[in-house]
N, C-alpha and C positions, 0 to 999 in steps of 0.2 A: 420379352423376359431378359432375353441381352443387355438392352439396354436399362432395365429396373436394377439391376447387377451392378450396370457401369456407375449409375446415378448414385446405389448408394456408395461406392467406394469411392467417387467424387466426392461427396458431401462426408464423408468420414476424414477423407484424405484432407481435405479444405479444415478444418478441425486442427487437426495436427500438425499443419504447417504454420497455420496461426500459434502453436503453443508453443514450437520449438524456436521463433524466434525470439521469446523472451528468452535472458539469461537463465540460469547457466549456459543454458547451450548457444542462445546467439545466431542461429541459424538463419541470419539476414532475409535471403529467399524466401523464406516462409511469408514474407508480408505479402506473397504474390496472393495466398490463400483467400484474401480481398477481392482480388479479381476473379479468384474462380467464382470466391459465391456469388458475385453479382451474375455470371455467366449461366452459373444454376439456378440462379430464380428467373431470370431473361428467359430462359427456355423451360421455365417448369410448365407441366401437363398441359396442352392447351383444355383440354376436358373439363380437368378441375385442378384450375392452374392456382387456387390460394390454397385450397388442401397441399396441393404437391410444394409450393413454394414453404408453405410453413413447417413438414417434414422436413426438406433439404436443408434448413436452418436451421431445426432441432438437432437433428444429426449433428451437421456442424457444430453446433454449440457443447452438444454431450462429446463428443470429441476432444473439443478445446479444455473443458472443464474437469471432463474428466485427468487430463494431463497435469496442466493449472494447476490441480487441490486433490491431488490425489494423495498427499503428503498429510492430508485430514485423518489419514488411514491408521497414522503413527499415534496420532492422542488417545486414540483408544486401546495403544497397547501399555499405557502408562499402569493401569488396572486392567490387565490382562483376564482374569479371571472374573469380573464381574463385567466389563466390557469389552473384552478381544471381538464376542463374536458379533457386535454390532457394525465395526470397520466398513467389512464390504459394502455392508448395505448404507451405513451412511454417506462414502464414499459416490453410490454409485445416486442416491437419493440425489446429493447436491449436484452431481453432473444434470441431473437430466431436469434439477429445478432450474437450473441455472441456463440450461439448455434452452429453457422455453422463451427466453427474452431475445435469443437469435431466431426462434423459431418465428413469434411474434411479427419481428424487423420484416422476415421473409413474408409474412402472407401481407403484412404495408408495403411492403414495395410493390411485389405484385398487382394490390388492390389497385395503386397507384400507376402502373405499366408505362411506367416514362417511355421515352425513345430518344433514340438520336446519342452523341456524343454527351449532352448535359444529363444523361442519368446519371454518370459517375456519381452528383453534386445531391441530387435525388439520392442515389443509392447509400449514401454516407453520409447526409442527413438521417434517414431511417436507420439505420444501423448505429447513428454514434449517439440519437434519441433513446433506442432502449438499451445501449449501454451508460445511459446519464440516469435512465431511470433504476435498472441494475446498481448504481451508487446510491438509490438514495430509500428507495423503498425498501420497508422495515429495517430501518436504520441503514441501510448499505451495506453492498460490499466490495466496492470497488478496485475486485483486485485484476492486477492484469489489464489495464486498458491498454487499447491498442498503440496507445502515442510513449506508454512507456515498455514496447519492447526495442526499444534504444536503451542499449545500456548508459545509466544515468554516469551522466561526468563526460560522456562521448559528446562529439561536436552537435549531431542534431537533436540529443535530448536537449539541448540549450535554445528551444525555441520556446519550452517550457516557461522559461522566465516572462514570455510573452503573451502567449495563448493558455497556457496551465495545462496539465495532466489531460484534460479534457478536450479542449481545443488544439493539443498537438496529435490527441486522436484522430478528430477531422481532416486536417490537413494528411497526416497518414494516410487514412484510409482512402482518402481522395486521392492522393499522388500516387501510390501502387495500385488503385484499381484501377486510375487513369491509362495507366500502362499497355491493360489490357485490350483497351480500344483499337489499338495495335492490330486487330487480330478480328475486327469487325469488318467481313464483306460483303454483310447487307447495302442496300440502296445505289444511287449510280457514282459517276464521281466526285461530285460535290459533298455526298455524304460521307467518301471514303475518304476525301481530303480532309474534312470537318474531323474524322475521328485519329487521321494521324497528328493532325495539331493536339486535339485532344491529349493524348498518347504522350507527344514532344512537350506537352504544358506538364503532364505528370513527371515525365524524366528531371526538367527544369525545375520542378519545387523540390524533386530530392535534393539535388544539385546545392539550390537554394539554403537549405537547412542545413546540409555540410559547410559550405562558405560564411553563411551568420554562424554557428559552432566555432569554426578555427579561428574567426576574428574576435567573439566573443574573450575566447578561449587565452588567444594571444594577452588580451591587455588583465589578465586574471591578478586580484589584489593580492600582496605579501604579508604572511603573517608581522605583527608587530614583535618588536621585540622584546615589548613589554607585556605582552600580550600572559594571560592567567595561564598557569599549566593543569592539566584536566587530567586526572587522572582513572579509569575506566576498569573497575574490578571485576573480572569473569571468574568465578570458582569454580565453570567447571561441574556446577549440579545439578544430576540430574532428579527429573520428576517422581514421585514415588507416590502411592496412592496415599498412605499416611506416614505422620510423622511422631516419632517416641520423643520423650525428654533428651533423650542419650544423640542422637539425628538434632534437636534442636540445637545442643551443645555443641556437637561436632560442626555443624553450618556456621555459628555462629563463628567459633573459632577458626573456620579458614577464611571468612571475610575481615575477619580482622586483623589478622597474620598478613593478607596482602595487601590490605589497606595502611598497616604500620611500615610496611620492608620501605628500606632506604632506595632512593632513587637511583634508575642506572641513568642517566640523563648527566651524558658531555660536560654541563654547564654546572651540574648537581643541584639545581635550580627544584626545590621541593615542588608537590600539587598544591596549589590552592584550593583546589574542588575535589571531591573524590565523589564517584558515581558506581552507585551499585545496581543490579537489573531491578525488574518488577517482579514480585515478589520471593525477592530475596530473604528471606530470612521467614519460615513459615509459623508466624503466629502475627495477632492483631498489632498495631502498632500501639494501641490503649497498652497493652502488656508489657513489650517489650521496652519504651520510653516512658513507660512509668519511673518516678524516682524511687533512687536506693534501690533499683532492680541492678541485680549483676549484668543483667544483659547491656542498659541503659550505662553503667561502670563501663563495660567491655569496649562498648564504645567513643566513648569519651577517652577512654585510655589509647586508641588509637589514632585518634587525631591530637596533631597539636593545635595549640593555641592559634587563632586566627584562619585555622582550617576550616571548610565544610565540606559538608555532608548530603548529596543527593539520593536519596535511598526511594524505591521503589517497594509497596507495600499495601496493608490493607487496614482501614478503623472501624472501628462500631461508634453507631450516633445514637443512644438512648432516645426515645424517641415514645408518646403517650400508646402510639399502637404497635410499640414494640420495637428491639432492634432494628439498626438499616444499616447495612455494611457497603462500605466505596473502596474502589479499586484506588489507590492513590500517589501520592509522590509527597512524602515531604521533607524539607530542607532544613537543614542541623547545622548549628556553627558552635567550631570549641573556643569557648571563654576560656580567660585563666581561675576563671570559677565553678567551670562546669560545660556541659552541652547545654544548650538554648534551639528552640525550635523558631524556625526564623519565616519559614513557609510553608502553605500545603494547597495539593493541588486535587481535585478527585474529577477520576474520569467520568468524560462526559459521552463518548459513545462506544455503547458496548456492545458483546457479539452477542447476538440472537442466539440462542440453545446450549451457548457457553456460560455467559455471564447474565443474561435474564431468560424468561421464559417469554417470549411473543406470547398474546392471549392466555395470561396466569392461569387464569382462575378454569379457561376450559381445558387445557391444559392439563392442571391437576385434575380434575374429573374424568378427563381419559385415560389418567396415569403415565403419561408420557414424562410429563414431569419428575416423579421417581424414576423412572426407567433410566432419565439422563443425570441424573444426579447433581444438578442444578440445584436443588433447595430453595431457598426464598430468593439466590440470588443479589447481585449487587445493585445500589438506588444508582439513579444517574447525578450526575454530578451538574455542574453549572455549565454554560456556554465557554470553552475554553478561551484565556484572558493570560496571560505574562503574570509571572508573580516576582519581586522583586526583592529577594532576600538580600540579608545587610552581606557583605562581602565579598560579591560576585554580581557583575552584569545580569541585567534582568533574564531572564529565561521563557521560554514557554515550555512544558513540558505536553509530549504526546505518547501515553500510554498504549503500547501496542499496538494492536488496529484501529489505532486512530491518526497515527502514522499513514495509511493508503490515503487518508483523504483530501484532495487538493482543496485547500483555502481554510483548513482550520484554525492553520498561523496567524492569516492574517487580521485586520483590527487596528484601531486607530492609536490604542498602545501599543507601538512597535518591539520585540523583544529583541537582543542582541542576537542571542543561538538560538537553538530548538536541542532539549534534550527528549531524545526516543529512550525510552527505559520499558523492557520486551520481555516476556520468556518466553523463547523460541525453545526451549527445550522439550515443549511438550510434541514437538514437531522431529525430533533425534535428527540422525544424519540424512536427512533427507533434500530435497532441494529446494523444498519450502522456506527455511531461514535467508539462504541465498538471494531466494528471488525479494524476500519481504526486505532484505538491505535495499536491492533496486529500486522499490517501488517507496520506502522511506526516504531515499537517498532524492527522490524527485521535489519532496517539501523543499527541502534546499535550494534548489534550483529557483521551483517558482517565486521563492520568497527573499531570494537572496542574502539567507544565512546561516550560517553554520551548523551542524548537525552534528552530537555527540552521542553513540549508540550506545547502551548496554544490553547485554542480556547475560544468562547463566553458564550457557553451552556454544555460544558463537552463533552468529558473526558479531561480534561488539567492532565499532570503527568511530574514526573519528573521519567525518565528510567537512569537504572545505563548500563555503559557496554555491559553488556550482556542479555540482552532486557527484565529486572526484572523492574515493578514499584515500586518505591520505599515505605514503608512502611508507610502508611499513608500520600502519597506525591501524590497523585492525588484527584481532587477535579470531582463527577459524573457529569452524566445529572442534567440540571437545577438547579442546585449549586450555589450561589455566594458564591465567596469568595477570597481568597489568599490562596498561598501555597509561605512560607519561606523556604528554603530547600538548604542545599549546593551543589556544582557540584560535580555531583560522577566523579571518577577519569577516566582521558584516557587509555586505556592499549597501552603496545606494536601493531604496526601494526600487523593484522589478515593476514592469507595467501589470503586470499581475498581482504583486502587490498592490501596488495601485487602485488597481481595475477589476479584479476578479474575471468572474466569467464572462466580462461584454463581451471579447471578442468571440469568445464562442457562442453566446448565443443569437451575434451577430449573421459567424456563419452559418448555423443552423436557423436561421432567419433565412438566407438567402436560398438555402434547401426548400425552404417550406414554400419559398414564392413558388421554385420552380415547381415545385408539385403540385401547388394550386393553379397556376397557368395550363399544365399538361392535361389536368383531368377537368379544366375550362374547356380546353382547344379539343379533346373528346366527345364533347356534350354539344359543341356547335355542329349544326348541320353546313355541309358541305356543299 
């Protein structure tokens, strides 16, 4: 019984060290939490050692997640009254769906019962597989991988530009559970030698990743001095369950107020771009950019001539079986004739129980689908692609959570920046906005270009390159205000750009052999 006690307060404990080393908190040591679990599934039950391995990963997992996305808890106080009291339990739902993919990892490793110093390679194959798969089934949700709890702009998120979001997982989780080998006094000493190398190989690839970081780091490109100035409007609003005419008006009227104010900018050097969140302004964009609409005046009145306009928003596409609404972006430039719509962009991955319903149709039939207030929900949009409006460097735009995902950037039409346009608001002061800057701020890196954030309520920033905010160019939670700021510059394409995910599924190749050799070298008779 002692020991069932200690087991699960290990495998909880292993959980929350993996959660606190992501930002805000930064709690470095926690990556140790790698090595415990592989220690906890090394020793799970001999009796019924994949039952017990895949508990001790569950744990683990509802631990992590639950920390991770616990910030999930806040959308549902936006309509308090018709959804407060679903929180907890959605809350505690996604921990322990989300759980089951570490649970999964644990009872493969197990099945697999590597030995020796090379499980580490074993153990992080299996682990960084169903965190690959965690991205990708039923759309994904890739938040939190293990290779971005380096705060992005720091020296070893810069191996990103290399391996991706994904493969700097591998290499993570390999190098701190390496560590732990340290600490293995199985076998004689040839095997306790084999795992101190082991051990010194993990020390040496952190090592590693700091050293490629600071030199990276060192030769980082300067903005030009010609470079557009980008101006970033946060208003500061928050989410409300509905919106009256009087709310329209008043919304309307303080993005326009900040998007008109004269520049405090040294050089006084006006925005060329002005960038509003996603869903800013709360009616369709058919509406509000119809002509001779006040709204479509109001803003026109606010930009000058030669200006544009990146605005985040939503359209309806008439369509023979009816409405289809896209989450969107589109781009506005002021003529001395008028506004002109110059580009548009509709998201192309959306959140599962947010913005569609997974399995509609049974869905509505069990009534879940009212109960979430989903409604028909948003179409998907196209394969995301760079649009190239007249006035400004080509762009990609990545709407909200499509910012976590590594390689949506990329493509054989390269764009200059990446604009992220978000509303984090529906997340309030929590540390959810926080961490979704880190985790956006890593597209940068792999892609090697610029990143311009909005959202309503903070973090809005302006990220250079190599996934650094720039120095007094993001505005916090519950902030109004503007940020003037020029586009930091594009680098050369990243091997990642490049290349996408060979390297990782290179390494995770080299996992695979080893666990197909190990459970070879089991089956030969002796």
């Amino acid at each position: 019984m002692k020991n069932r006690w200690l087991t699960l307060f290990l495998s909880l404990l292993a959980g929350v060290l993996a959660a606190v080393a992501f930002p805000p908190f930064g709690v470095l040591p926690g990556l140790a939490a790698y090595g415990l679990l592989m220690r906890l599934w090394d020793t799970a039950d001999d009796a019924k050692p994949l039952r017990s391995a895949f508990w001790r990963g569950w744990l683990s997992g509802l631990a992590f997640f639950f920390i991770a996305t616990w910030w999930v808890f806040e959308a549902f106080q936006v309509d308090a009254k018709e959804q407060g009291w679903m929180a907890p339990f959605a809350v505690a739902l996604l921990a322990a769906g989300l759980g089951l993919f570490w649970g999964v990892a644990g009872l493969a490793y197990r099945w697999l019962k590597p030995t020796g110093p090379l499980r580490v390679l074993v153990f992080t194959g299996v682990f960084c597989l169903l965190e690959w798969l965690r991205g990708h089934i039923f759309t994904g949700f890739p938040w939190d991988l293990a290779g971005e709890a380096w705060k992005a702009g720091s020296a070893p998120s810069q191996a990103a530009s290399v391996f991706g979001a994904y493969g700097l997982s591998w290499v993570t989780v390999a190098a701190t559970a390496a560590l732990w080998l340290a600490f293995d006094a199985a076998g004689d000493a040839t095997d306790k030698q084999r795992a101190r190398i082991g051990a010194g190989l993990g020390a040496a690839t952190i090592v590693l990743l700091y050293i490629f970081g600071f030199a990276r780091l060192s030769h980082a490109a300067k903005i030009a001095a010609d470079a557009p100035i980008v101006r970033v409007v946060q208003a500061d609003e928050h989410e409300q369950p509905t919106y009256s005419m009087d709310d329209l008006r008043a919304i309307v009227a303080r993005y326009v107020a900040l998007t008109a104010q004269p520049t405090n900018r040294p050089d006084g050097r006006a925005p060329d771009i002005v960038i509003w969140p996603e869903g800013a302004i709360p009616d369709s964009d058919n509406e509000i950019l119809a002509p001779d609409t006040w709204t479509q005046a109001a803003f026109a009145a606010a930009l000058k001539p030669g200006q544009s306009l990146i605005m985040g928003g939503y359209r309806v596409q008439d369509d023979p079986a009816g409405p289809r609404y896209f989450n969107a972006v589109v781009t506005l430039r002021r003529t001395a004739d008028g506004l002109i719509q110059t580009g548009q962009y509709d998201k192309y991955h959306l959140v599962p129980f947010g913005e569609y319903m997974p399995a509609d149709a049974l869905m509505g039939r069990l009534g879940f689908k009212k109960l979430v207030h989903v409604g028909d929900g948003f179409s998907i949009g196209p394969k995301p692609a760079p649009i190239h409006p007249a006035g400004m460097p080509a762009v990609q735009p990545l709407i909200c959570y499509e910012s976590l995902f590594p390689g949506l950037a990329r493509g054989n039409d390269r764009a200059a920046w990446i604009v992220n346009v978000s509303d984090d608001a529906w997340f309030g002061r929590t540390y959810g906005p926080l961490q979704h800057l880190n985790l956006a701020s890593y597209r940068a890196i792999e892609e090697g270009l610029p990143i311009v954030r909005a959202t309503p309520t903070g973090v809005s920033a302006v990220i250079d390159s190599y996934g650094r905010v720039q120095s007094g160019a993001s505005l916090g939670q519950d902030v109004l205000g503007v940020l003037d700021e020029p586009l930091p510059a594009a680098l050369a394409p990243t091997p990642f750009a490049r290349f996408g995910e060979t390297l990782f599924y290179l390494l995770m190749g080299m996992s695979a052999v080893l666990a197909g050799l190990g459970r070879t070298a089991k089956r030969i008779p002796s």
